[in-house]
VOPAGU-2260 file (C-alpha; in pm, 1 decimal, decimal comma):
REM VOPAGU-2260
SITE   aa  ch    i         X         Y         Z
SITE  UNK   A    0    -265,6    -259,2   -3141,5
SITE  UNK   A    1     -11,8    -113,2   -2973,3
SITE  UNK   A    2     341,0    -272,0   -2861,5
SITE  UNK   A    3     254,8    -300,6   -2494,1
SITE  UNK   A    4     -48,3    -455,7   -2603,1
SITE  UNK   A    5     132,8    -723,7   -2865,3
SITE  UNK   A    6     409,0    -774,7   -2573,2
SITE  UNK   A    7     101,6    -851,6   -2329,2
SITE  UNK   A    8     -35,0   -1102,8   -2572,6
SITE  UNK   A    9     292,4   -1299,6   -2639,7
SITE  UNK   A   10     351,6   -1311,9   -2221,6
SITE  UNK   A   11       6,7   -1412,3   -2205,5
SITE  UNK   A   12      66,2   -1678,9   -2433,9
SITE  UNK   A   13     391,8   -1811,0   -2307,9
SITE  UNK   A   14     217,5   -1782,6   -1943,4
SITE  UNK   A   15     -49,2   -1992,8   -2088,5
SITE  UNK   A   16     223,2   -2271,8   -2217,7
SITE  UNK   A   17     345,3   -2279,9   -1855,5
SITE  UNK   A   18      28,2   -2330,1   -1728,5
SITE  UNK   A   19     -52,2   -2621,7   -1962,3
SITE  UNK   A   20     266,5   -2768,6   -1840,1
SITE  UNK   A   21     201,9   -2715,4   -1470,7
SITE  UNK   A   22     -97,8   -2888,0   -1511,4
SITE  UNK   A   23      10,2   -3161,0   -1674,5
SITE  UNK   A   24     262,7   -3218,1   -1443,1
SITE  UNK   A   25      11,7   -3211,6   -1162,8
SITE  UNK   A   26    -206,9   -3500,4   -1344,5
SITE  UNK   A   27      98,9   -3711,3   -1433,8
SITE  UNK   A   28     309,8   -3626,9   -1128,8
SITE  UNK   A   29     474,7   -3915,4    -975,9
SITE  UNK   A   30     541,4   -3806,9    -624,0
SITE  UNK   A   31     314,8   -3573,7    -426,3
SITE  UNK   A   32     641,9   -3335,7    -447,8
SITE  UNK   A   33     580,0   -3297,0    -780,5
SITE  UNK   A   34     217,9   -3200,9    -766,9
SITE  UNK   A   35     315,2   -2982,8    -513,3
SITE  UNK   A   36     543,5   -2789,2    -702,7
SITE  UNK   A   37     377,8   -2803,6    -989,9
SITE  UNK   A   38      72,1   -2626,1    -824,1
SITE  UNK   A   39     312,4   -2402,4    -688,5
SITE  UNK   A   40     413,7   -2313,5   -1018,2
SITE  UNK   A   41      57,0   -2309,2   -1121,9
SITE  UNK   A   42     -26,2   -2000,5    -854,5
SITE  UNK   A   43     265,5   -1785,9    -956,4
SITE  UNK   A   44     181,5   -1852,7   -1349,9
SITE  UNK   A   45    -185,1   -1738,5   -1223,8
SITE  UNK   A   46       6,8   -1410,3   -1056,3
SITE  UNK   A   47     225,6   -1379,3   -1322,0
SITE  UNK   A   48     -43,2   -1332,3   -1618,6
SITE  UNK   A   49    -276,5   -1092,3   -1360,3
SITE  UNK   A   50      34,7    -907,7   -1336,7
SITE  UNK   A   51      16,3    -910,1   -1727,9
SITE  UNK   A   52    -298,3    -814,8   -1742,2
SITE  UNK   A   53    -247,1    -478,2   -1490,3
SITE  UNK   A   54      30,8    -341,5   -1687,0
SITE  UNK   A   55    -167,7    -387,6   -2014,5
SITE  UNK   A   56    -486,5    -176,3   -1877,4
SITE  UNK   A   57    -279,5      68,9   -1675,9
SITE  UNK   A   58    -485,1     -48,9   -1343,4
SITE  UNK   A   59    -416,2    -219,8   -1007,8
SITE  UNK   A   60    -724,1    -380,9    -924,9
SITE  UNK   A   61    -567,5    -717,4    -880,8
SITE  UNK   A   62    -294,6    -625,8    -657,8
SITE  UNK   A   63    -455,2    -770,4    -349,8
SITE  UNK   A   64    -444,6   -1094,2    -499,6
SITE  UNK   A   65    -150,6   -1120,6    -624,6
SITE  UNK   A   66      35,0   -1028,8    -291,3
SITE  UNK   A   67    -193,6   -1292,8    -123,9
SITE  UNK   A   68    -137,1   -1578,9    -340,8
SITE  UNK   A   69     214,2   -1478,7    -294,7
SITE  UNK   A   70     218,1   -1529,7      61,2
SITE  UNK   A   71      -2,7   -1792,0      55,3
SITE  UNK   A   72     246,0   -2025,8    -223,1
SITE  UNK   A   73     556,5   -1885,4      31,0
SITE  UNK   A   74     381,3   -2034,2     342,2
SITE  UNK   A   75     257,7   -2352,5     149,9
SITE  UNK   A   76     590,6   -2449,6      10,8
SITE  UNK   A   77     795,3   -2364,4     337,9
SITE  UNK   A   78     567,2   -2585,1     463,3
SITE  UNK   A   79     537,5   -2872,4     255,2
SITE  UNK   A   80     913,9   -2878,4     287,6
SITE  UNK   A   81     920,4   -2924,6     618,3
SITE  UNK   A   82     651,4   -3184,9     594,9
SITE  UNK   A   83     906,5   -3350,0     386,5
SITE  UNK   A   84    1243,3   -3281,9     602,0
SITE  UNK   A   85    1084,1   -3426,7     902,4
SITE  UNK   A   86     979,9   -3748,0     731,4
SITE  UNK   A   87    1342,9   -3784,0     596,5
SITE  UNK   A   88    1461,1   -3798,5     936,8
SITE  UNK   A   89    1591,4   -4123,4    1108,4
SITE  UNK   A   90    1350,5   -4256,7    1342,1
SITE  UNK   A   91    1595,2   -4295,1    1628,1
SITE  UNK   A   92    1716,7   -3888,3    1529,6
SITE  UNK   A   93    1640,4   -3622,3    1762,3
SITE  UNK   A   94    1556,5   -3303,2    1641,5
């Protein structure tokens, strides 16, 4: 085994304990923010170990992906916090 390959383990690993708290905190979540985030968080720890997993095998197969689900957790959390600025708002409050 080589070092990249023991480094690339131990991220995988600590990506893995991330993920195992993400999840929990999507099944225990109080507030719909917190799922959200935690799914959020979820997606890049997803990213994060393909990116992992590219560097260790010396490919880029899984590039696509990764730039996608980036874009795709940018445009669902700028979203989702607009959601929740607008319904902050005072009803009588113009925008």
């Amino acid at each position: 085994m080589t070092m990249l390959e023991g480094a690339g383990i131990i991220c995988l690993v600590l990506l893995g304990v991330g993920a195992l708290a993400a999840i929990y905190r999507i099944v225990r979540g109080p507030s719909i923010l917190d799922r959200a985030i935690a799914t959020d968080v979820l997606l890049i720890v997803i990213s994060s170990a393909l990116c992992v997993e590219m560097a260790v095998n010396h490919h880029t197969d899984n590039i696509v992906f990764v730039v996608v689900a980036s874009v795709i957790g940018f445009v669902g959390s700028v979203t989702l916090s607009r959601f929740v600025a607008e319904a902050r708002k005072e009803p009588n409050e113009r925008a």
